[in-house]
N, C-alpha and C positions, 0 to 999 in steps of 0.2 A: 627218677625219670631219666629215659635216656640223653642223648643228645642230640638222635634222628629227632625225638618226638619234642624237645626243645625248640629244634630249628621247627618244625611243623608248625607248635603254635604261635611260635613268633612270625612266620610269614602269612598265617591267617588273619594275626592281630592286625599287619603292615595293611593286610586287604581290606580288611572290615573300619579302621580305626578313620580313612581320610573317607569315605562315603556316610559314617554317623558324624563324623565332623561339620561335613556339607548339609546335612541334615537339619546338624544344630543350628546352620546358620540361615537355611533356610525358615527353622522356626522361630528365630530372633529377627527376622524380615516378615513374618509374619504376626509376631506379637508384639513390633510397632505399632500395627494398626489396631487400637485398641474399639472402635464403635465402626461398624458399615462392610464395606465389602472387598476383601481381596484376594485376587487371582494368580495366577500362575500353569504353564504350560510344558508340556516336556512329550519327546517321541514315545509313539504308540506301538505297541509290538504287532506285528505282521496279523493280519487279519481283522484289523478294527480299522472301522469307518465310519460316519456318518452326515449330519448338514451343519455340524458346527453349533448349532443353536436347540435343536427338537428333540433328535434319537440317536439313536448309532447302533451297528450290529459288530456284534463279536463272535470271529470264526463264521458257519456257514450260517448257522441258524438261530442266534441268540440275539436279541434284540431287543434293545431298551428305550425308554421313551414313552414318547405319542406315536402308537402304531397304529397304522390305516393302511387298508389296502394300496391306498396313494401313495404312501410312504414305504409300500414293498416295491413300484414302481419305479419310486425316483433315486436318480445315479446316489452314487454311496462312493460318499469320494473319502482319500484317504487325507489322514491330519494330523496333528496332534492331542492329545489328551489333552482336555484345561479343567481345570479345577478353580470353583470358584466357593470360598469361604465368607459364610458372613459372623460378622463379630459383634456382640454385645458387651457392653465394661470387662475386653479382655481376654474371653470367653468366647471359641467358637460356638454358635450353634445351629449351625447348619453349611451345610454340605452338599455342593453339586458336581456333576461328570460331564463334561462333551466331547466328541470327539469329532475331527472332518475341518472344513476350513474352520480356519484360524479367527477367530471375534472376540469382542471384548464387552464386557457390563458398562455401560455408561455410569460414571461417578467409583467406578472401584479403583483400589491400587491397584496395578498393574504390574506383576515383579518379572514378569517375563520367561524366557525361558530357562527352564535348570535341567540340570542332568536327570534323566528318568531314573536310572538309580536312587541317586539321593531324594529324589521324589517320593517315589516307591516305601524308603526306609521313614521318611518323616511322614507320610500318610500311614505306614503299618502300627509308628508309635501312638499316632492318637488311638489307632483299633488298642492298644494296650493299654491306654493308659484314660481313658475318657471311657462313661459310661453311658454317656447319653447316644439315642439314637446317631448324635455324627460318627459314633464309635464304628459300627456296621455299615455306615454310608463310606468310610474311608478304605474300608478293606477293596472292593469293586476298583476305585482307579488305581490300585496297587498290583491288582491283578492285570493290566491292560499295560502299565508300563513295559517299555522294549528293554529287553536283556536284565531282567530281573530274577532275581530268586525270591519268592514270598511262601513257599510253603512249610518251613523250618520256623517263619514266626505262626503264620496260621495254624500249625499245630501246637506253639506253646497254649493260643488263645483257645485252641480245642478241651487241653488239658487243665484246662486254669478254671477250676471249679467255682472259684470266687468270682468268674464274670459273669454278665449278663445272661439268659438264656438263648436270649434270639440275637445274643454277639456270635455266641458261640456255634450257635446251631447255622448264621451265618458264612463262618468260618469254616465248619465241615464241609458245606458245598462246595466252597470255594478251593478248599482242600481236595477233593476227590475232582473236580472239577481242571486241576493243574497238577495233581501229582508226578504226572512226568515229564514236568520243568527241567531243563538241563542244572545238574549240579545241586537239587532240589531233595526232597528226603524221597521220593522213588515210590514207583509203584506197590512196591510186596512191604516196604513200612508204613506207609500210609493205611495199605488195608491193615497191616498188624496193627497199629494202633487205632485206628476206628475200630476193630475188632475191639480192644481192649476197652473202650469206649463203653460198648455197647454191652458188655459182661461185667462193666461196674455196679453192683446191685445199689449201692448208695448217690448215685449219679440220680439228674433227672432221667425220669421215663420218656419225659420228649426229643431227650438229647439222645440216649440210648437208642429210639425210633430214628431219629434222621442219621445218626451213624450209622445203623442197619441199612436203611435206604439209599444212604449214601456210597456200602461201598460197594452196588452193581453198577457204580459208574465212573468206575478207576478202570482206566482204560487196561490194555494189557494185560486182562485176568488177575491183575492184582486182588482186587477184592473179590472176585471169585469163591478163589479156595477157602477162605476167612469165613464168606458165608456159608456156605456147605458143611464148614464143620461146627458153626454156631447151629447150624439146623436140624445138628446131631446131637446139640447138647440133651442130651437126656435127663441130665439131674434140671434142667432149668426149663420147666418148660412153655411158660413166657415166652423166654429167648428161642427158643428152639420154636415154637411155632410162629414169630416176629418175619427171625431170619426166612424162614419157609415161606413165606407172603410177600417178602425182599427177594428173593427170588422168582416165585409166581408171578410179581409183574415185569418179568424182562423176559424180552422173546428170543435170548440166547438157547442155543442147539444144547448144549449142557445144563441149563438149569432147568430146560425141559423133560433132557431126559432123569436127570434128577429126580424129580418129580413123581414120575413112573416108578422109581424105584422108594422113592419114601411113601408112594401112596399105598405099594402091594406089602411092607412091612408092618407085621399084626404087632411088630415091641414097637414103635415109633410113640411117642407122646400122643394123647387123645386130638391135643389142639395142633400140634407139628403135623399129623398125618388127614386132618382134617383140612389146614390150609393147604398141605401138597394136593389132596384130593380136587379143592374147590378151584387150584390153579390148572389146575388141566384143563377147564373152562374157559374162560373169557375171549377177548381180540385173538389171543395166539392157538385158540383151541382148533383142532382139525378132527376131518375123521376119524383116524385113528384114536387117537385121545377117546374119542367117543365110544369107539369099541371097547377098548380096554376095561373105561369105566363104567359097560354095561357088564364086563365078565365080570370084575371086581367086585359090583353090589351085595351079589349075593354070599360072598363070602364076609360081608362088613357085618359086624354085630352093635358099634355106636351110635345110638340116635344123630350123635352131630356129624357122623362120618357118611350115613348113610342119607341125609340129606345136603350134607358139601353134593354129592355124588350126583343128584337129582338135579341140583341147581346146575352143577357145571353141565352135564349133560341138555339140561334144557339149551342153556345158554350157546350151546356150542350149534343146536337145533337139526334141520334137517328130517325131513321123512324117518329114517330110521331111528332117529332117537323120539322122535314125537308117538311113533307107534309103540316102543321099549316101554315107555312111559306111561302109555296108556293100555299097555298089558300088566303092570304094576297098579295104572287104578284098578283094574276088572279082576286081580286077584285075590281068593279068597282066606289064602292064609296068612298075608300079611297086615302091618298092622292099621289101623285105621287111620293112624295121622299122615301115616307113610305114603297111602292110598291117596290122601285127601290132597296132599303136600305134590305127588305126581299128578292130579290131573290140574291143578294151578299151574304148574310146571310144563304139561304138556299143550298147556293151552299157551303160554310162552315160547317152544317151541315150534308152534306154529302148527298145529294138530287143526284140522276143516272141521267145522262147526258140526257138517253132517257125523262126523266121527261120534262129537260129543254127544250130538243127541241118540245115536244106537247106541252108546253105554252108557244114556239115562235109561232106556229103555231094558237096557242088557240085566243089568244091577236092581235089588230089592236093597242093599242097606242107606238108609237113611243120612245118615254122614256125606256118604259119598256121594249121594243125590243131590243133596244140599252144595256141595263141591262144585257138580256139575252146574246146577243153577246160576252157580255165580259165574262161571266161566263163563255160560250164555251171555250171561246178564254184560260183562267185559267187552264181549264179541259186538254185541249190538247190530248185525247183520240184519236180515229180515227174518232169514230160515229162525236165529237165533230167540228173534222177539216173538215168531209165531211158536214157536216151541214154550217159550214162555205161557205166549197166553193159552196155549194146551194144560199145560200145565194145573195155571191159575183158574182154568175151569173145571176140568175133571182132574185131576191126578186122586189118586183113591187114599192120599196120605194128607190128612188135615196139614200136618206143616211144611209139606211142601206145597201146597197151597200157598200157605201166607208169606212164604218164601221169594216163589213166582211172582204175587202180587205186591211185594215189598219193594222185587227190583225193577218193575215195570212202574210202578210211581219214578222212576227216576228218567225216564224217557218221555221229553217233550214231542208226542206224536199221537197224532187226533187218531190213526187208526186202534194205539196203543189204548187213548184217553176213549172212545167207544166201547171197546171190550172190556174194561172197567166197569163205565157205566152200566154198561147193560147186566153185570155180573153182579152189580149192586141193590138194580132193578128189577132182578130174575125172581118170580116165586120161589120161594121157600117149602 
């Protein structure tokens, strides 16, 4: 070893050795109190506030507690962090956060105030070393501590297969959630190793899901590119249609157009190019999207690709896709589920009742009639109920007959329960 990298770890040891020291002694100040309750208090890093006693918000929008509307209202003063442990023979078990003025538990010890550093390190230890839920309640006021580093232990607890699930799975939020802590393991490692995470095939699947999840919210494109190219993984295709979904729901400009391109890719995995497909729907979905996914259809040969396809389109909705949709029910060479599956779809979309009932009328296949039925039956308008009970009296097809009359028993309506009766009472 050299002698640069000598002196290195000896001035690292010099920095880390008196804050686990203060640590220790804050845990021999706390493991005096062997039965009830003891506190302690230390500065809060820039952005946390709250009433001292109820809630507190961290940064602009995160916010813990008893939330009420009245509690978005009222001032959010700044404080310090206090922590309040309660002890059984020795034993903590359990674990509270405040933050905002300054208060105390009546009948607890009181240690006062310590350095948020060595705070920070003696609440990180119990996340290591305690399995119980205080384990996960300790990692949160370690994250709030001022001038801290916590994400080099949060990732050992990532990687620490032998811990809890929902330690760890805590751990990752709060990992991707701080990754660009000054001095901290950094944006572009954070996502390599959630990446690594989440390519563990012997890991939990739960734990692999919130690593995936996790890293479109490392700020800085860190996790980004991680997922992009898990969404490529083509031998894995789990992981490759996980990450695709990890991406579908963020409304970044890149993962959108992403998208576009994994969804017009005929190699992409079945389930990969199915999720890129069904994400081009949802909150983030626009015209566009909508168009593309009407050209693409007909080039899909997957039953589950060509219904991703349907869905997101419904979903995205609009006149022009309501109508795409219901030129898909009214064609004759596609296939029946596909038919039946578009006009549920385009009645989602927001297709006028009047539409649906010209292509009950339009249409002789049965399937599809039946389709239709039920969309009325959904709509429940008037047009929709009197079509109905057209239906339930003359239609020239016994089962849609019983069809019409199956969905019209579900409407509490005397004009409804008349046209029954009378169809009950009609000669034969």
């Amino acid at each position: 070893m050299s002698r640069q990298s000598t002196r290195w770890i000896a001035a690292a040891i010099l920095t880390i050795v008196p804050s686990v020291l203060a640590a220790q002694s804050l845990e021999r100040r706390v493991a005096q109190v062997r039965d009830g309750e003891v506190e302690f208090n230390f500065a809060a890093r820039p952005g946390v506030c709250g009433d001292g006693r109820y809630w507190m918000r961290v940064d602009a929008n995160s916010w813990h507690g008893n939330i009420n509307d009245a509690t978005r209202m009222a001032p959010c003063e700044n404080g310090p962090v206090r922590v309040v442990l309660t002890r059984s023979d020795g034993v903590t078990i359990k674990l509270q956060t405040y933050a905002g003025p300054l208060q105390s538990e009546q009948g607890a010890t009181n240690i006062g105030p310590v350095p948020a550093r060595d705070a920070a390190t003696y609440l990180l230890g119990i996340a290591q070393d305690v399995d119980a839920r205080t384990a996960r309640d300790a990692i949160f006021p370690a994250t709030i501590a001022d001038s801290t580093t916590v994400t080099p232990t949060l990732l050992q607890i990532v990687q620490n297969t032998e811990r809890p699930r929902a330690l760890r799975s805590t751990a990752i939020s709060y990992l991707a959630s701080r990754a660009e802590e000054p001095g901290g393991v950094g944006t572009r490692e954070a996502g390599r190793r959630l990446a690594a995470v989440a390519r563990d095939e012997r890991d939990n699947q739960q734990i692999r899901q919130q690593a995936l999840s996790s890293l479109m919210r490392i700020d800085a494109g860190g996790g980004y590119a991680a997922l992009e190219e898990l969404a490529l993984a083509t031998n894995d295709p789990w992981l490759a249609g996980e990450a695709t979904k990890a991406l579908a729901r963020s409304g970044d400009p890149r993962a959108r157009e992403f998208l576009r391109r994994a969804a017009a890719r005929a190699d992409m995995p079945n389930e990969a190019r199915a999720a890129a497909i069904a994400g081009l729907g949802g909150e983030y979905g626009s015209a566009a999207d909508g168009a593309f996914l009407r050209d693409l259809y007909p080039k899909l040969t997957a039953e589950r690709q060509r219904d991703a396809a349907l869905q997101a389109i419904a979903s995205i909705g609009g006149s022009a896709n309501a109508s795409w949709l219901l030129g898909i029910a009214r064609g004759d060479t596609g296939a029946v589920q596909q038919r039946r599956r578009a006009i549920e779809m385009a009645d989602r979309a927001g297709v006028s009742v009047n539409e649906l009932i010209k292509l009950y009328d339009e249409v002789g296949d049965a399937e599809i009639r039946g389709a239709i039925i039920n969309a009325l039956a959904r709509d429940g308008s008037r047009p929709a109920v009197d079509k109905l009970i057209a239906i339930a009296k003359d239609d020239t097809q016994y089962n849609q007959r019983r069809r019409a009359i199956s969905a019209l028993g579900k409407f509490d309506d005397a004009r409804v329960k008349d046209a029954l009766r009378g169809m009950v009472e009609r000669p034969r």
